[in-house]
N, C-alpha and C positions, 0 to 999 in steps of 0.2 A: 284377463290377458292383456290389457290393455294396459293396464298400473304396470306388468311387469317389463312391457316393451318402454316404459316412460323410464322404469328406473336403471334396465339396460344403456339406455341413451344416454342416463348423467352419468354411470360407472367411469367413462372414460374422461368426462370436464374432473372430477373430485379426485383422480387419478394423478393430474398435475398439482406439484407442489409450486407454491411461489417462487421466481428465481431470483436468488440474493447474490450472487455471485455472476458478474461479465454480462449486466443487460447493458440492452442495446444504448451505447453513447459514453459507455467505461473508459475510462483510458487509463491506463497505466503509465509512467516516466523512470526511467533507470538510469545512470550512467553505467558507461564504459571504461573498459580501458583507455586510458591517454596521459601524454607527454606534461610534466612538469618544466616550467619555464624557471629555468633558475636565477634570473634575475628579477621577476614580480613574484616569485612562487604561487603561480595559477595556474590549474592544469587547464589544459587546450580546449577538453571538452570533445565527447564522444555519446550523444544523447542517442538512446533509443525508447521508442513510443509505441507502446499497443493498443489498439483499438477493437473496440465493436460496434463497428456499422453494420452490420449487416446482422439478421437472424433467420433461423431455418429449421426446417421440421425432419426430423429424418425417422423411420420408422416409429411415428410415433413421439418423438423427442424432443421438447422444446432446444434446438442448440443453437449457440451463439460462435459467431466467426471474428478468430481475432484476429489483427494483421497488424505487421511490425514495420515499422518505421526507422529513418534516420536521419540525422543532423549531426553538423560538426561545427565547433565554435559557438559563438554567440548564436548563431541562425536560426529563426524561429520557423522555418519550412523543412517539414519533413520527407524526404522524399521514400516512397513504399519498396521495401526490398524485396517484393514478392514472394516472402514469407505468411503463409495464414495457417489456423489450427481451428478447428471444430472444436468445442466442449461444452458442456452438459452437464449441468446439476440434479443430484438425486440423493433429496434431502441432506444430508451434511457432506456426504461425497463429490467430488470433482469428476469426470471423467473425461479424455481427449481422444477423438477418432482416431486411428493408425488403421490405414486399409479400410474395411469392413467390420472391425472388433473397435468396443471403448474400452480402455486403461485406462485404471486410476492413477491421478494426479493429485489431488489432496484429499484429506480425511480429517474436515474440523472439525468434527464431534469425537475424535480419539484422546485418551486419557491418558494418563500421568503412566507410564508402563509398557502402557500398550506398543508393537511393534506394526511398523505399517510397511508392506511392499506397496510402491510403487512403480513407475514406469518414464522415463525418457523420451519425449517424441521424438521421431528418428528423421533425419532428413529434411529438419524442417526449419533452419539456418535460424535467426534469431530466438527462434522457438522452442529449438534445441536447448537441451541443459549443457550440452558439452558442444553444440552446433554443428553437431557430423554434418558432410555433406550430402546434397539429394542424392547421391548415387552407395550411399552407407545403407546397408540394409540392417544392418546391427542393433540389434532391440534390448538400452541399457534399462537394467532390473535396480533399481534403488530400493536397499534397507534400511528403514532407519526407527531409530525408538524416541519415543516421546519424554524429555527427560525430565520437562517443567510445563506448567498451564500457566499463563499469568493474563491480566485482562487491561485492556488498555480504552478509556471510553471515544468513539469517534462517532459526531455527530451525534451527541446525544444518548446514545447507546452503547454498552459492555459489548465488547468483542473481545474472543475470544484469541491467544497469541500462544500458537506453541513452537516451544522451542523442543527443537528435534538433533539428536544424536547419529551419527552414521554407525550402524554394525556392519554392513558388508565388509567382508572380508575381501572380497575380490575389489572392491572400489572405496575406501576410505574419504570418506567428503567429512569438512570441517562443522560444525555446530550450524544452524541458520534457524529464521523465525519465518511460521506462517501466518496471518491472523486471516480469522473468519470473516468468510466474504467476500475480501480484498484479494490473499495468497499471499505471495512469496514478498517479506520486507527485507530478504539478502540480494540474492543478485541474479535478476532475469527472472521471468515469466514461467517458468518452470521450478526457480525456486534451486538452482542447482549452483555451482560453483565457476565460474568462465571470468569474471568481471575484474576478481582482485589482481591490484598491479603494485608497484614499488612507490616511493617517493611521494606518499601522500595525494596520489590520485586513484585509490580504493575505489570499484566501481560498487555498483548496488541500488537499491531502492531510492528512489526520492521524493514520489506523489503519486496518488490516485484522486480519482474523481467520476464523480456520475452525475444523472440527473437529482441525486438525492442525497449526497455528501459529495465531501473530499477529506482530505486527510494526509497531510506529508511529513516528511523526518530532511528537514534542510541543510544534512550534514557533509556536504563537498564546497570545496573551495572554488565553484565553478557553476555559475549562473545556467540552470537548466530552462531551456526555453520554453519547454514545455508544461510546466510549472506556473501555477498564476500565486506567490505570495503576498500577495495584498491582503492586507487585515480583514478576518470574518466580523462583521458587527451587525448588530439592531441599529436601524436609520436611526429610530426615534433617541435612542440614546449615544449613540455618535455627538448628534450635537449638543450634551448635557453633561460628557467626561471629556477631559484634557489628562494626557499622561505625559511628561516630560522628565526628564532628557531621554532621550533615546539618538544616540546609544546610551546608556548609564553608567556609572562607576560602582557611586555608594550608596547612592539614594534613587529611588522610583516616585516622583510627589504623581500625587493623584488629586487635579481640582475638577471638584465636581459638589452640587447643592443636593445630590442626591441623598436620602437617608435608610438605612437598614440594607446595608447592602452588604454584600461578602466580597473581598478579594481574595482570586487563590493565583498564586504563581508557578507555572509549570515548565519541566524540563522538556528537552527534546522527545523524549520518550514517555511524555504522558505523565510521569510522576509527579506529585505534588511536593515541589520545594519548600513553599510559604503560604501559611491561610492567615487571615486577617479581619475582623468585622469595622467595620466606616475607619478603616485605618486612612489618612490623607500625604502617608509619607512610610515607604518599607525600606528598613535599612539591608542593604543588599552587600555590603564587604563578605560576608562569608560564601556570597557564593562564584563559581567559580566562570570565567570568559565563556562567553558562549550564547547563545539566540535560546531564549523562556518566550512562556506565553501568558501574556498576562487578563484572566477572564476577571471582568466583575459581574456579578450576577445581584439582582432586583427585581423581586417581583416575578420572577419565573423567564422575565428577560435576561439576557447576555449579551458584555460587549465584552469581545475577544481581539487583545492587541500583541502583536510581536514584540518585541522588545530584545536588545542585545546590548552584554554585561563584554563591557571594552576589558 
């Protein structure tokens, strides 16, 4: 009797799965919508920020509380819109409170085919996929099909990136990408459509980060404060490579005494442009203007450098 009251007692610890998704100290950075200045062509800058300070248990639940933020311009202070959302990982599913009831909100472990309903928080201003206001009781139903899987490595690890299709008939939303773990890399925390504007100030994803990665796509003309792009490196090989010019034209030289090493060069989006073994010089004319990432790898160490092709 005694074994069975022991093993009653673990049911519930072996019950929770590890949470991969929004622990405590996440943050998320998007831009907004805003104004293109047409004399420097910079847009103005409309930053919003999610966080997870806070965590909570609610029947049972491991959930984490997000809460939205804003800034404009350069300013690295954001102030809280009083905007938050409850949600809750369970196993590859997302889920966000509404009322009393969880809705799901992503589904990373869906496949090439499959159709997923999901759900809109209602009322919950940056939270919101469409931002209804708190006084909106309108609970929007999002359909959509999963049209591609593709993997993108962050931090060391394959995550998974699906790009998803809209079939609602009643609400037509344009293509967007989730990746596992992170969520939504289109526009807004919800992952919905609000953000895009005219004139080369396209709003959307820009960075995440936790206590245990980060990961960004630094594709706007407009310095996100929230954002830390400073070069990821190994200290100890920092001071043992030199990469110059940066910016670059045609050439990347790489001085460095180090030997057996790989270079690979990548795009915005993870792709592998150029691989190389103890190359000390990559001829870059073919590829095209735009911020690469340049890792070299040694020894199971990595030094990982920005680099922008003028």
């Amino acid at each position: 009797m005694k074994q069975l009251a022991f093993l009653f007692l673990l049911l519930p610890i072996f019950g929770y799965s590890q949470k991969t998704f929004a622990p405590l100290n996440a943050v998320w950075n998007y831009e907004q919508k805003s104004n293109l200045d047409p004399l420097t062509n910079i847009c103005s800058g409309n930053h919003i920020q999610y966080r997870v300070d806070e965590e909570i248990i609610i029947d049972g639940k491991d959930c984490s509380i997000v809460r939205a933020y804003g800034s404009t311009g350069g300013s690295p202070n954001f102030g809280y819109s009083g905007d938050s959302l409850i949600v809750y990982q369970d196993q590859d599913k997302i889920y966000f409170q509404q009322d009393t009831a969880f809705l799901l909100l992503f589904d990373f472990g869906a496949q090439v085919g499959d159709t997923i309903v999901s759900y809109d928080p209602v009322g919950r201003g940056l939270l919101s996929g469409f931002q209804s206001p708190s006084s909106d009781t309108t609970l929007y139903r999002i359909i959509v099909q999963v049209a591609e899987v593709s993997t993108e490595s962050v931090g060391g690890q394959d995550r998974r990136v699906l790009h998803l299709l809209s079939i609602d008939e009643d609400e037509v939303l344009p293509y967007h990408l989730i990746m596992e773990g992170i969520g939504s890399l289109s526009e807004g925390f919800p992952g919905f459509f609000i953000f895009t504007t005219a004139d080369g100030c396209n709003g959307g994803f820009v960075c995440y980060k936790d206590d245990s990665l980060s990961y960004d796509r630094r594709n706007f003309n407009v310095p996100h404060p929230g954002c830390d792009f400073t070069d990821s490196v190994d200290d100890e090989l920092a001071v043992e490579v030199s990469i110059y010019p940066n910016p670059f034209d045609s050439e990347i030289h790489i001085d460095t005494e180090l030997q057996n090493y790989q270079l690979r060069l990548l795009d915005i989006n993870s792709r592998v442009v150029m691989q190389r073994t103890n190359a000390v010089v990559l001829d870059t004319d073919e590829l095209d203007p735009g911020l690469y990432i340049l890792q070299l790898v040694v020894e199971g160490r990595v030094y990982t450098k920005k680099v922008m092709r003028l």
